[in-house]
C-alpha positions in Angstrom: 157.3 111.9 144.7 155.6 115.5 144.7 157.6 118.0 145.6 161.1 116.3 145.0 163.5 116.9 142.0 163.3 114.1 139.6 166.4 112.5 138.6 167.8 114.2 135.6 166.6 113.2 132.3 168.5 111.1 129.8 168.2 111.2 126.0 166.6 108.0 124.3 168.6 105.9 122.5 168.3 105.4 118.8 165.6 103.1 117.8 166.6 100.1 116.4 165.7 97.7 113.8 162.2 95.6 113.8 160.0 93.8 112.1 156.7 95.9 111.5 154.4 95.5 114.1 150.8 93.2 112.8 148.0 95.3 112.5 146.0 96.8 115.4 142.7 94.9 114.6 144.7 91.6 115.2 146.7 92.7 118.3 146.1 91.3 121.7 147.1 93.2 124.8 147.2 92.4 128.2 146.8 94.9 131.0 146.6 93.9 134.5 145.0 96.6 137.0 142.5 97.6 133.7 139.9 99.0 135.5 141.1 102.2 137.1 143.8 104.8 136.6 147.0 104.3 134.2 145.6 100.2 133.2 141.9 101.3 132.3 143.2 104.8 130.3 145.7 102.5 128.1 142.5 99.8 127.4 140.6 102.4 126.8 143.0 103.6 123.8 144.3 100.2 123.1 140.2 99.2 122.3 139.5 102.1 120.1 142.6 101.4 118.2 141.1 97.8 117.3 143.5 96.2 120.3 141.9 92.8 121.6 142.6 93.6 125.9 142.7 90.7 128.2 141.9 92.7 131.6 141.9 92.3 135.1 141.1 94.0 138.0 140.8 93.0 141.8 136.9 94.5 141.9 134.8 92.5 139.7 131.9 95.1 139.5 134.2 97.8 139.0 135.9 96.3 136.1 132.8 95.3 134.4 131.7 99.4 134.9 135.0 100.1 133.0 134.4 97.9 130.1 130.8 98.5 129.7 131.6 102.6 129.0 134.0 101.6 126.6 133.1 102.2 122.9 133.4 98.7 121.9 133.5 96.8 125.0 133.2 93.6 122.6 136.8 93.5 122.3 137.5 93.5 126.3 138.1 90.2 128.2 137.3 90.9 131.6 138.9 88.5 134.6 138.4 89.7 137.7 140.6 88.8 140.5 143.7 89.4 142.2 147.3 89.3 140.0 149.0 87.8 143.4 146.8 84.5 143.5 147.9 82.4 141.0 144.2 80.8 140.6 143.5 84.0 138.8 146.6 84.0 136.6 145.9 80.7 135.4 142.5 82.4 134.7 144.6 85.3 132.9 146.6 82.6 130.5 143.9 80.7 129.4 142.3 83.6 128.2 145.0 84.8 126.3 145.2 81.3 125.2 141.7 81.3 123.6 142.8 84.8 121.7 145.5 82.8 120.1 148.4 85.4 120.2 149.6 87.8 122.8 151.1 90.9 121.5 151.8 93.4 124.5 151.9 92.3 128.2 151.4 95.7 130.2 152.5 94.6 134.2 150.4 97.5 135.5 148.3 96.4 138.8 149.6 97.4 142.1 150.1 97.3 145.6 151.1 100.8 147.8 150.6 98.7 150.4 149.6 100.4 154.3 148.3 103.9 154.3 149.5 106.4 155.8 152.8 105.2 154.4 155.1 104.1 157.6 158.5 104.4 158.2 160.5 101.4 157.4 160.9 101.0 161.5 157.1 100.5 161.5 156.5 98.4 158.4 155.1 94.9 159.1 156.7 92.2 157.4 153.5 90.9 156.1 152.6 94.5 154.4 155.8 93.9 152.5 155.4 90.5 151.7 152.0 91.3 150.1 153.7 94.2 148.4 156.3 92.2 146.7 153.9 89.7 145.5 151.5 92.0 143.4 154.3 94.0 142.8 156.9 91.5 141.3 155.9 88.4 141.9 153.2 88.5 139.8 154.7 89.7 137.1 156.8 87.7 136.9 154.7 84.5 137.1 152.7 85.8 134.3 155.6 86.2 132.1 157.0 83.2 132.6 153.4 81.2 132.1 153.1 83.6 128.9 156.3 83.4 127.7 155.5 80.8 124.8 153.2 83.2 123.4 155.1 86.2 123.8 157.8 84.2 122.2 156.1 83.3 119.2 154.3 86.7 118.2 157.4 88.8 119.2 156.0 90.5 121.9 156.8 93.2 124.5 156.4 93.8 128.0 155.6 97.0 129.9 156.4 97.2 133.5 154.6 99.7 135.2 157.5 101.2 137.4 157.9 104.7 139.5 160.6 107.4 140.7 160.7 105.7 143.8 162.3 102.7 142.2 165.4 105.4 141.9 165.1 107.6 144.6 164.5 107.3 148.8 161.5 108.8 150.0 160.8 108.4 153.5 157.3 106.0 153.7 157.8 104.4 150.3 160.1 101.9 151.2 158.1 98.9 150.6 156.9 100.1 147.2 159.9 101.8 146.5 161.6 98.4 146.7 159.2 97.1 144.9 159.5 98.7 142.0 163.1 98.4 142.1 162.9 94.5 142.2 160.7 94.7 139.0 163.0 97.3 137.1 165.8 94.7 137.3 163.7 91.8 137.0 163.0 93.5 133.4 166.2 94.5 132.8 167.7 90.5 133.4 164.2 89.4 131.1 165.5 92.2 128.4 168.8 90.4 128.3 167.6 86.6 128.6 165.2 87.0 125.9 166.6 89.4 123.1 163.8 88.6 120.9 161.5 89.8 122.5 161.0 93.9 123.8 161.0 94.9 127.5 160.4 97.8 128.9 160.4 99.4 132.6 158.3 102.8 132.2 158.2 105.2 135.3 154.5 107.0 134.9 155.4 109.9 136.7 153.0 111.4 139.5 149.8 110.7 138.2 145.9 111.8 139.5 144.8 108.4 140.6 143.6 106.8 143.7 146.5 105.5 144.7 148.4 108.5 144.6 145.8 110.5 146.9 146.1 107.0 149.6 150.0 108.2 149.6 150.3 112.3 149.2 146.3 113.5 150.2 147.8 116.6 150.7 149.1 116.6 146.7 148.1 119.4 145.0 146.0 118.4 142.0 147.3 120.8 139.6 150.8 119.0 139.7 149.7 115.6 139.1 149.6 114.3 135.3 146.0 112.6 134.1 146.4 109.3 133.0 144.9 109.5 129.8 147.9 112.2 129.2 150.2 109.2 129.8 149.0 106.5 127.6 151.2 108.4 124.6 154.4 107.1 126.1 152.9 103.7 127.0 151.6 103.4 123.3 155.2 104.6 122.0 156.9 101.7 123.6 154.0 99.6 122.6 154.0 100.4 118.9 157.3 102.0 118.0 161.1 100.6 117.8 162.9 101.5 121.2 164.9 98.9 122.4 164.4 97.1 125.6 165.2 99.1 128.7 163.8 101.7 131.5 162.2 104.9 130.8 160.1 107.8 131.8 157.4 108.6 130.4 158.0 112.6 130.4 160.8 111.4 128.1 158.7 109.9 125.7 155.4 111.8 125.4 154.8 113.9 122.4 155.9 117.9 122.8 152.7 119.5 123.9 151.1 116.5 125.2 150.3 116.3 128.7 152.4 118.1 131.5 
């Protein structure tokens, strides 16, 4: 994280052929984790493009704040609830289901899991089960249940990945794992179901909550905003990458965030 050299950069491929995307006003998103950080910067943008948003968060009055300061909160979904207890996901479908179509499916909510981070020595087994199940469980499960969907609109799926999917940092092994699970998880999906687009995106360090629970010492200044993030998100999104992993450094506009 802070304060370690990112793995070297690597060029994008060539974009490849695709059908043109509908338009916004009839796309459906959804974003798990909407209410805070990276998941309520990308509604946020995704709304005032015309995007219909399906989107959850784990604190039901803190996601209804979220969508109430949006400009058109009309076009937000709101399900509270936790991504890891399939009651809730079930809760997730059917509102996708009542949308009719399902255009982007963003795999954003997740779990750090205990803070301050221990060393795998001192890791409970319970901390990483919990871990694994917000973190790829549940994405999982929602693919699979949306798959149909996804399937017939020609969808794509973002998983929301990070440098410690790639690289061993003492504390982070739980998450780190974590997000390694997921990358390949996406990587199998990318090849299992060619029609459809599948992306792993590593954020960078961002200014979020989550990130002061894991490095409070981070210094501010080096820590990207979210909303200075969304660019890359809405590139894989909208634009004609194919399926695989990237960071979002790589894909940002020049000029746009740090």
């Amino acid at each position: 994280m802070t304060g370690v050299p990112a793995p070297p950069a690597q060029s994008l491929p060539a974009p490849s052929p695709w059908a043109a995307a509908p338009p916004a006003q009839s796309r459906v998103a959804l974003v798990t984790g909407a209410s805070r950080g990276l998941g309520r910067a990308l509604t946020t943008r995704l709304v005032a493009a015309g995007w219909r948003v399906v989107g959850d968060g784990r604190d039901a009055a803190v996601l209804a704040a979220a969508v109430r300061d949006l400009d058109r909160p009309e076009l937000v979904a709101p399900v509270a609830g936790d991504v890891a207890d399939p009651r809730h996901r079930t809760d997730l479908v059917a509102a996708v289901e009542r949308l009719g179509r399902l255009d982007l499916l963003v795999a954003n909510a997740s779990a750090l899991g205990p803070t301050p981070l221990p060393p795998l020595a001192e890791l409970d087994p319970a901390d990483l089960e919990r871990v694994l199940a917000v973190n790829v469980v549940a994405p999982l499960a929602l693919v699979r249940a949306l798959l149909p969907v996804l399937r017939r609109c020609r969808g794509r799926i973002v998983t929301v990945s990070s440098d410690a999917a790639v690289e061993a940092y003492p504390g982070w092994g739980a998450y780190g794992a974590s997000k390694a699970a997921l990358d390949h998880l996406s990587a199998v999906l990318a090849v299992e179901e060619a029609d459809l687009r599948v992306y792993a995106v590593d954020p960078g360090d961002m200014a979020t909550a989550m990130h002061v629970a894991a490095v409070p010492d981070a210094d501010p200044a080096g820590l990207a905003a979210p909303d200075d993030v969304v660019p890359a998100l809405l590139r894989l999104a909208e634009g004609g990458l194919p399926s695989g992993r990237y960071r979002a450094a790589d894909l940002r506009p020049a000029g746009t965030g740090s």
